[in-house]
Residue frames as qw, qx, qy, qz and C-alpha x, y, z in Angstrom:
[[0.902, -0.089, -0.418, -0.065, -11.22, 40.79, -5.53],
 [0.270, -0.700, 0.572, -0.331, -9.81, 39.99, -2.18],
 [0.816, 0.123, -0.564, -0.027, -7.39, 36.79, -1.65],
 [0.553, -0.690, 0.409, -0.225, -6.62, 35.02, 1.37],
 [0.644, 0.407, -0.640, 0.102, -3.39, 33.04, 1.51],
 [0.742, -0.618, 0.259, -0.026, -3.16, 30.97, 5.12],
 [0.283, 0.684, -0.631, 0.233, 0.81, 30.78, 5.30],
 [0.939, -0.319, 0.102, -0.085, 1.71, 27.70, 6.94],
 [0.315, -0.582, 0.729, 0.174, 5.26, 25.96, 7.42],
 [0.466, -0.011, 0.884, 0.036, 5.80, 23.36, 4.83],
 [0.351, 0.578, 0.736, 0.044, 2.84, 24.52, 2.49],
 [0.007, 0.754, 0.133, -0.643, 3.26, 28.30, 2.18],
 [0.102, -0.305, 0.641, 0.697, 5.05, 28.22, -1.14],
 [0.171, 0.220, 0.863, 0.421, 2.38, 26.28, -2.99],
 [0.006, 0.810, 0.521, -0.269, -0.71, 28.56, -1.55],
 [0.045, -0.646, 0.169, 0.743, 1.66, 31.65, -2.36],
 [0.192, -0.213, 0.676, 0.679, 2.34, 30.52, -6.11],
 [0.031, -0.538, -0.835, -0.107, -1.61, 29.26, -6.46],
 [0.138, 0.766, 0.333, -0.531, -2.78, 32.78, -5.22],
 [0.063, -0.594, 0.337, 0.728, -0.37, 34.82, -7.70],
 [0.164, 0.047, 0.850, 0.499, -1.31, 32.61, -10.72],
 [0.037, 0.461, 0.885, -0.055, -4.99, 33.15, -9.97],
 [0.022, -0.804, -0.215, 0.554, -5.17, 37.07, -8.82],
 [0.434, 0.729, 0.212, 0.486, -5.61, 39.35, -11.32],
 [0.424, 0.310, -0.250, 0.813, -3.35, 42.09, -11.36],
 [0.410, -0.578, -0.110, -0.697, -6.21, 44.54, -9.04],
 [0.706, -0.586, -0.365, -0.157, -6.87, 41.88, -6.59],
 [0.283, -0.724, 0.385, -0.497, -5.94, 42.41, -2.75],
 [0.655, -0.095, -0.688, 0.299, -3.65, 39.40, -1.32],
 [0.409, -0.689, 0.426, -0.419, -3.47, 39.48, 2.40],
 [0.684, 0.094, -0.692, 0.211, -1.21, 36.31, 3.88],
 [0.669, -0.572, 0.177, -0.441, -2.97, 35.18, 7.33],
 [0.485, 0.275, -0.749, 0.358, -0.48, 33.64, 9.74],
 [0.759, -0.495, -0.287, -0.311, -2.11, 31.81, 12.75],
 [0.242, 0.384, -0.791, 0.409, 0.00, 31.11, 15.89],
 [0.566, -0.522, -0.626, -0.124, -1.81, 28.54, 17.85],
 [0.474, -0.808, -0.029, -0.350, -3.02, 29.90, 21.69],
 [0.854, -0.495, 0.096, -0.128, -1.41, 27.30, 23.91],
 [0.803, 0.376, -0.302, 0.352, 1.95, 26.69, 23.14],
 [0.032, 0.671, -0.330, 0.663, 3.37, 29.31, 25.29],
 [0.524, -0.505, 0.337, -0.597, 1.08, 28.91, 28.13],
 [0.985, -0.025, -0.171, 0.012, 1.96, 25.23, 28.11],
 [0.715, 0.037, -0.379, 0.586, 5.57, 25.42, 28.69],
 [0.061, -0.475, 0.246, -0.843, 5.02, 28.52, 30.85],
 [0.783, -0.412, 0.224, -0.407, 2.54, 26.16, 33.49],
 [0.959, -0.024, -0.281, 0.005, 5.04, 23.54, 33.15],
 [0.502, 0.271, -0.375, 0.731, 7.94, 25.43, 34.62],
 [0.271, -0.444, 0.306, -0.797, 6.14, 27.19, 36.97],
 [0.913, -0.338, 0.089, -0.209, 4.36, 23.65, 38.27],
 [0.831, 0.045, -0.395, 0.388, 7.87, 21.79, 38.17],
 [0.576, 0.152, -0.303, 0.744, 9.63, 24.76, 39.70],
 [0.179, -0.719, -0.351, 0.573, 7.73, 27.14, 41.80],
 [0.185, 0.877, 0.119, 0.427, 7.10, 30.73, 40.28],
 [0.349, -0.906, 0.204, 0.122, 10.05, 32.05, 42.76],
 [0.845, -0.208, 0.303, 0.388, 12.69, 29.94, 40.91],
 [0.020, 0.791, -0.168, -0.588, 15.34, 32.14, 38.92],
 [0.292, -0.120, 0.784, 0.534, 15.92, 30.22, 35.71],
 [0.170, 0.179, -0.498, -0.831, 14.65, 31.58, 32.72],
 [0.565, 0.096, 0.777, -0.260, 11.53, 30.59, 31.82],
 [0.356, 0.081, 0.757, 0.541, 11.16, 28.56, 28.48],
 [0.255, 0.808, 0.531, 0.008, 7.68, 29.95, 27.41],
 [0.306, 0.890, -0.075, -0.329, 9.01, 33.52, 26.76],
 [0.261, -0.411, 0.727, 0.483, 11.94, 31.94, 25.05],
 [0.382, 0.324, 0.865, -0.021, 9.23, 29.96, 22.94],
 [0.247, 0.920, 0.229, -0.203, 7.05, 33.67, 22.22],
 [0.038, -0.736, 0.398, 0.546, 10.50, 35.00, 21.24],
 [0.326, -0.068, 0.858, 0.392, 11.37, 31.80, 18.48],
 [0.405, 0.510, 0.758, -0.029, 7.91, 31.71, 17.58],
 [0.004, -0.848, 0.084, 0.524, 7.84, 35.64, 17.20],
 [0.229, 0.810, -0.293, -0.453, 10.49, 35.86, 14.55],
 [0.311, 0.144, 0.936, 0.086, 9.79, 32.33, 13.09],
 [0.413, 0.742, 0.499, -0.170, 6.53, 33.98, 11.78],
 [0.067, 0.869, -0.148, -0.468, 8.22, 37.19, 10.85],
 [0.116, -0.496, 0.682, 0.525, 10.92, 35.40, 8.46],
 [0.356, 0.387, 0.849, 0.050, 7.95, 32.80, 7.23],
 [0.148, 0.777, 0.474, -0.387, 6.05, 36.06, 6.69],
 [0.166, 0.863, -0.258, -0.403, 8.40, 38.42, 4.57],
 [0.202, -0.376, 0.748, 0.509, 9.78, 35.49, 2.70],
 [0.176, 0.681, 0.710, 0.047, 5.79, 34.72, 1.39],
 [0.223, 0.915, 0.157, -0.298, 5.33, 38.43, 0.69],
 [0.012, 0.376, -0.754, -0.539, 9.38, 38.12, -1.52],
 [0.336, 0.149, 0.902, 0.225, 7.49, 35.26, -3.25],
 [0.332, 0.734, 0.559, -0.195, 4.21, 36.85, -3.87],
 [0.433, 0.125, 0.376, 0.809, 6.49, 39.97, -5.95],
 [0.093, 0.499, 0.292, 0.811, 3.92, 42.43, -5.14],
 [0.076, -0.157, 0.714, -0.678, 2.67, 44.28, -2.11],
 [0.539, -0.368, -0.694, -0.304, 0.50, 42.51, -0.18],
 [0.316, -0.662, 0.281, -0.619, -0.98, 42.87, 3.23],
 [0.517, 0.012, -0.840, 0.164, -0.58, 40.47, 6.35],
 [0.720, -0.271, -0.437, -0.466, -2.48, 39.10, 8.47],
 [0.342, 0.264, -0.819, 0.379, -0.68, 37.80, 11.83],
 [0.648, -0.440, -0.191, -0.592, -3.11, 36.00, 14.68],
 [0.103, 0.157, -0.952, 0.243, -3.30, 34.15, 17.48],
 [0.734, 0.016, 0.421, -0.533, -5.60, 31.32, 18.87],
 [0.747, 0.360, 0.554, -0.076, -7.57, 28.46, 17.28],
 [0.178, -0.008, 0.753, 0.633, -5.65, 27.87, 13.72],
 [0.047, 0.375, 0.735, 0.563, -8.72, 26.82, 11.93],
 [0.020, 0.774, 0.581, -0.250, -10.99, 29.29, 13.77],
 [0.132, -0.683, 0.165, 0.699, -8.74, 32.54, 13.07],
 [0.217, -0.051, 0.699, 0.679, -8.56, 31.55, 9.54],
 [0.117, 0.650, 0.747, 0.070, -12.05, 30.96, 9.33],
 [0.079, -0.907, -0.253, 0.326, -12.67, 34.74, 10.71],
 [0.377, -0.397, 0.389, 0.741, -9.62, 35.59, 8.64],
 [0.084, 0.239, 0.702, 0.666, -11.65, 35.00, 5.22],
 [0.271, 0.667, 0.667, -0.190, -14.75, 36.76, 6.30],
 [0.181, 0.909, -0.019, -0.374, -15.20, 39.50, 3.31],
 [0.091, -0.466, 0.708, 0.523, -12.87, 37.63, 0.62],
 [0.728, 0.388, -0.222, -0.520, -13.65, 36.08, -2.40],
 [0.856, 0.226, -0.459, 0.068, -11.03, 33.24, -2.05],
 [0.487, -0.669, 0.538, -0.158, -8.93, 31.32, 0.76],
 [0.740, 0.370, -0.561, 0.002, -6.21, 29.45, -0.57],
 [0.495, -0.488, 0.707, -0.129, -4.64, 26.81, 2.07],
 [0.236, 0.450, -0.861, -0.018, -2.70, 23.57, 1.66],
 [0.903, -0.184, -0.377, 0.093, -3.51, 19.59, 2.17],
 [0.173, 0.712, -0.570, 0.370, -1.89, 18.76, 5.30],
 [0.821, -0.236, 0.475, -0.213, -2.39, 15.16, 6.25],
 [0.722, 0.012, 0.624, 0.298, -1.51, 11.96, 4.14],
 [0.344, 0.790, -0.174, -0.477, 0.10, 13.23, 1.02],
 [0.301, -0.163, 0.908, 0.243, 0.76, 9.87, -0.18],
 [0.122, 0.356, 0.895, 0.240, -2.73, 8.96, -1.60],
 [0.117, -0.269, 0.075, -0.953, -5.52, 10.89, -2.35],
 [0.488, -0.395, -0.777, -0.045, -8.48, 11.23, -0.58],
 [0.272, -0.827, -0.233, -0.433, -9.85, 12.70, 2.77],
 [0.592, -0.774, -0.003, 0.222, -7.15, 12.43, 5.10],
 [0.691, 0.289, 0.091, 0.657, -5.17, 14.46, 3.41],
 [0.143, -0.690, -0.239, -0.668, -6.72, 16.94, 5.55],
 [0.044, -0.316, -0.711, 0.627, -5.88, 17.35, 9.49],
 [0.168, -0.783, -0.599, 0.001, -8.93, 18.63, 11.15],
 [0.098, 0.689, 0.173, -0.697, -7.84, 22.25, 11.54],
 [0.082, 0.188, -0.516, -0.832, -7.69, 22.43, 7.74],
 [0.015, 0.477, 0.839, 0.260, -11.24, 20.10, 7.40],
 [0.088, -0.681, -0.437, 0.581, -12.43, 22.63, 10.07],
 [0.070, 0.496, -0.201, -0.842, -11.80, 26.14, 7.48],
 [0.026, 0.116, -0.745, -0.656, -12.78, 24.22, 4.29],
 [0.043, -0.428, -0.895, 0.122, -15.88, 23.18, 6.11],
 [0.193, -0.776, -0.339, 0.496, -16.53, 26.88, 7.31],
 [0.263, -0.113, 0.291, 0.913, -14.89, 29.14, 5.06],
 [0.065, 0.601, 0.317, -0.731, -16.96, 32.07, 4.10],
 [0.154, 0.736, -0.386, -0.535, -15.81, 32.10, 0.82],
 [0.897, 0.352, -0.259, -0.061, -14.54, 30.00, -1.80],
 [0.689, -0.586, 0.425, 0.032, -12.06, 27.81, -1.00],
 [0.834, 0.458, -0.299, -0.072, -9.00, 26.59, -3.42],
 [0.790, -0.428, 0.428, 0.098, -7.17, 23.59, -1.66],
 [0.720, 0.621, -0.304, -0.060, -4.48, 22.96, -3.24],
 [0.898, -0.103, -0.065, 0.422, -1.01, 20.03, -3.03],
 [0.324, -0.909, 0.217, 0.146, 1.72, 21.54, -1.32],
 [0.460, -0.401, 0.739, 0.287, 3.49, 19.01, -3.80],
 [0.487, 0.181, -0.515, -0.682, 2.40, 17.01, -6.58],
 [0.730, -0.013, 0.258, -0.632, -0.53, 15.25, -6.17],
 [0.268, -0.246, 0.930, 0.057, -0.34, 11.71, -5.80],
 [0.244, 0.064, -0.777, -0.577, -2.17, 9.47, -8.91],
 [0.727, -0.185, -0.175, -0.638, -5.69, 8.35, -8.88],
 [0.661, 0.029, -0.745, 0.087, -3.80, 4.74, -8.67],
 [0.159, 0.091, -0.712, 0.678, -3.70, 6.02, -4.71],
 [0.656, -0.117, 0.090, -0.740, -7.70, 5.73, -3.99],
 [0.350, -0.130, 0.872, -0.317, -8.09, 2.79, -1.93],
 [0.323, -0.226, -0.890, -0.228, -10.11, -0.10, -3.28],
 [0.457, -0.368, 0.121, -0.801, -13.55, -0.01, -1.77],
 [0.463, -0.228, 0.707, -0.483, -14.52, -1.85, 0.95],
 [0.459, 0.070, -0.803, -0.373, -15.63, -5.02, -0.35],
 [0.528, -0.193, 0.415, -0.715, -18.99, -6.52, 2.00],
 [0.370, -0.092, 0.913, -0.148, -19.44, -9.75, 0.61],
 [0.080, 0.321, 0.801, 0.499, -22.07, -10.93, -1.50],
 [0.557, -0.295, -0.140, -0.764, -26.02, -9.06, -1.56],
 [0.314, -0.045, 0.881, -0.351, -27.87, -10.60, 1.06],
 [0.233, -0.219, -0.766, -0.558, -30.53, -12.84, -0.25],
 [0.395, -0.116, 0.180, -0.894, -34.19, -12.68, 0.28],
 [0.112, -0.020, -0.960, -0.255, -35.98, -15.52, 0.84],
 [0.554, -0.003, 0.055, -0.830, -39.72, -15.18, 0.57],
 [0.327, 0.069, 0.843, -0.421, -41.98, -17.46, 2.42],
 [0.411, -0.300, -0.588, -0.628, -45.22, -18.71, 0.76],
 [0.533, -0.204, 0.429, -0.700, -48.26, -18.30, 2.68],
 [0.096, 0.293, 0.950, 0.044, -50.35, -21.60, 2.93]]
């Protein structure tokens, strides 16, 4: 059996603890860390369009690749201390919910985290790269609260439309 665990800031702990409870002893974890494309090249075209590419201050983007860089790495090896057995990893860049997607092809499971409103349930407890994988996933798919799930009491009343319209039926002459 082969698990995927998408490691995420904020959520990693509950995906990590949800895999290990689930995997039999045999099964192959592998913990897929996504770094999104554009960050970099955002603050790298913003310093080069404020300041000319000839200007000698540092420029923030590789400072950014370096944070991000070993941000993953300590996210990464404190999810594989948690997990208490070896496991393999996964490290990507691009599209979040696309790498994941391509992350689970050829697993049996892809655990990942709510990560919208975690007040109430319901469907926006889901941004859209996480609807995006759960939508797509290859595999099974066990979503699970990065917390404790908030009470049924938190499912909105339904929309309330007024009365049935009535039908009044004409008589022919």
């Amino acid at each position: 059996m082969r698990i995927v665990v998408w490691v995420v800031e904020g959520s990693w702990e509950a995906c990590v603890d949800a895999a290990v409870a689930l995997a039999p002893a045999d099964a192959e974890l592998t913990l897929v860390y996504v770094h999104p494309e554009d960050a970099e090249e955002l603050a790298h075209g913003a310093f080069h369009g404020l300041f000319g590419r000839g200007h000698a201050d540092p420029d923030p983007g590789d400072q950014m690749e370096r944070v991000a860089e070993e941000s993953a790495a300590v996210l990464l090896d404190a999810a594989a201390a948690r997990v208490g057995r070896p496991v393999s990893v996964d490290r990507r860049q691009g599209r979040l919910e696309r790498e994941v997607v391509a992350a689970a092809d050829g697993a049996d499971l892809l655990v990942v985290a709510r990560d919208g409103d975690r007040s109430r349930l319901g469907p926006k407890s889901l941004g859209p790269p996480t609807r995006f994988v759960v939508d797509h996933a290859p595999c099974q798919v066990l979503l699970v609260w990065p917390g404790p799930a908030p009470g049924i009491d938190s499912i909105p009343a339904p929309k309330h439309h007024g009365p049935p319209p009535q039908h009044h039926h004409r008589r022919r002459p």
